[in-house]
Structure formats: C-alpha cells, structure tokens
C-alpha positions as CSV (number, residue, x, y, z in Angstrom):
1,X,0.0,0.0,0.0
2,X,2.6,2.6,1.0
3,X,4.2,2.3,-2.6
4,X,0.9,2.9,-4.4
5,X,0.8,6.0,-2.1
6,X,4.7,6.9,-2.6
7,X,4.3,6.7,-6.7
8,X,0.8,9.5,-6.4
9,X,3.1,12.8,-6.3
10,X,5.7,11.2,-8.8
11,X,2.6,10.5,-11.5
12,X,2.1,13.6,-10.9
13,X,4.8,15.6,-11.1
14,X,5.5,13.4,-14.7
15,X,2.3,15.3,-15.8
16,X,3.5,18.5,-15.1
17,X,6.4,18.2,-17.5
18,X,6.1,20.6,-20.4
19,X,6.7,18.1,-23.9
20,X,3.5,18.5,-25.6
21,X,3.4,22.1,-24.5
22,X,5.3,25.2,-24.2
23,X,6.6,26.8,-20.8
24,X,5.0,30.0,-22.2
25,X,1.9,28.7,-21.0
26,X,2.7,28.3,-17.7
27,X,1.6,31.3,-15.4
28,X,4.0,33.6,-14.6
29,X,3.6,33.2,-10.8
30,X,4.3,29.4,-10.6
31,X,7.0,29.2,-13.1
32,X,9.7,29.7,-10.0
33,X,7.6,26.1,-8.2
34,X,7.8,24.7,-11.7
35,X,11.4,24.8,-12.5
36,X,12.1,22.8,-9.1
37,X,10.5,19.8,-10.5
38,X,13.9,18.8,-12.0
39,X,11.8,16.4,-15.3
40,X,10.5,19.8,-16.6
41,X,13.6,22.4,-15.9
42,X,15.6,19.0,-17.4
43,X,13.2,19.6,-20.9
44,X,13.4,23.4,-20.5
45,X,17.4,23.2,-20.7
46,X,16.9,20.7,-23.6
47,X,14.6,22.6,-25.1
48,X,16.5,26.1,-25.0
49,X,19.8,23.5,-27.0
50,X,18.1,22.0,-29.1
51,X,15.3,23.8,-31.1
52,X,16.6,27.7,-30.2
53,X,20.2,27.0,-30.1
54,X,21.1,28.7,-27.2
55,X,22.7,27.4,-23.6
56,X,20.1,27.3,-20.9
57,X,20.0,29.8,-18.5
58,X,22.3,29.7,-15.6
59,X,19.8,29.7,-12.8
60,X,17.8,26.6,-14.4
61,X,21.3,24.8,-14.1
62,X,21.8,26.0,-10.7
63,X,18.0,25.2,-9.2
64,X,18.2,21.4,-10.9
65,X,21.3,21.0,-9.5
66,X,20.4,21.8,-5.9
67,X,16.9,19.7,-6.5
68,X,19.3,16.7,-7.8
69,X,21.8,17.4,-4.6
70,X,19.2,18.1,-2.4
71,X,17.1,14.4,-3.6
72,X,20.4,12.1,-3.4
73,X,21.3,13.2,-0.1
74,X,17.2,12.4,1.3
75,X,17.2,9.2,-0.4
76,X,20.9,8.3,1.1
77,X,19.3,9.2,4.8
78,X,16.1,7.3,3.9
79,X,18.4,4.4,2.2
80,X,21.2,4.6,5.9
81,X,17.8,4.4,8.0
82,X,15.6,1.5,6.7
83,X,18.8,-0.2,5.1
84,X,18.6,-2.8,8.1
85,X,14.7,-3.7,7.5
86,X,15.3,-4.1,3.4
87,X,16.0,-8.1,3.9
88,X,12.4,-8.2,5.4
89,X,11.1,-7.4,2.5
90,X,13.1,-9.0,-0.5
C-alpha cells in the first residue's frame, strides 16, 4: 500500500512536464515552483539546445542541480535508515 501512495506525487509531477506544451503557457507566478520539478527544468534546458540553439540559462542549471543534490542526499538518509529492514522485505 505505501508504494501505491509513494508513486501518487511522482505521476504527478511526470504530468507537469512541459513536452507537448510550451513553458509559455505556464503562469507567470508558478514558473519559480515549476522549474524545481527537475523532469521539466531538465526539458526546459533541452529545449532552449536543441530547437533555439542557445545554452540554458544559468539559474535553471543552478535550481536542478540543488533539486538533484538536495534528492540524493534524502534518499541516502532514507536508504542509511531502513537499510537494516530491506531483507524483510526482499
């Protein structure tokens, strides 16, 4: 049960990636919330090098690399905590 609950947010943040749409259609006031989801500031960077030739800007590259950090170093605490229980469940 608690994995159907942990995958929820993740679905939903995979929805929230801009592919099929442009970041121009985002909302001006959420677009700082929306780069920290690090699928869509990943396609924004993408996006700016591949169909307008031009390097991303600095601060995208800077907020998904603090997300990234930010992620490894949660999932190493969670991984260091419950490392001892993982035989339980294999």
């Amino acid at each position: 049960m608690l994995v159907f609950l942990n995958a929820i947010p993740f679905d939903h943040l995979l929805w929230l990636v801009p592919i099929f749409y442009s970041f121009d259609a985002i909302p001006a006031k959420y677009v700082g919330i929306y780069e920290l989801n690090p699928v869509a500031n990943l396609v924004f960077c993408l996006r700016n090098i591949l169909l307008q030739a031009k390097s991303p800007p600095s601060s995208s590259l800077v907020k998904l690399s603090l997300v990234s950090f930010t992620m490894l170093g949660l999932g190493t605490l969670v991984f260091r905590r419950g490392k001892r229980g993982f035989f339980e469940h294999i």
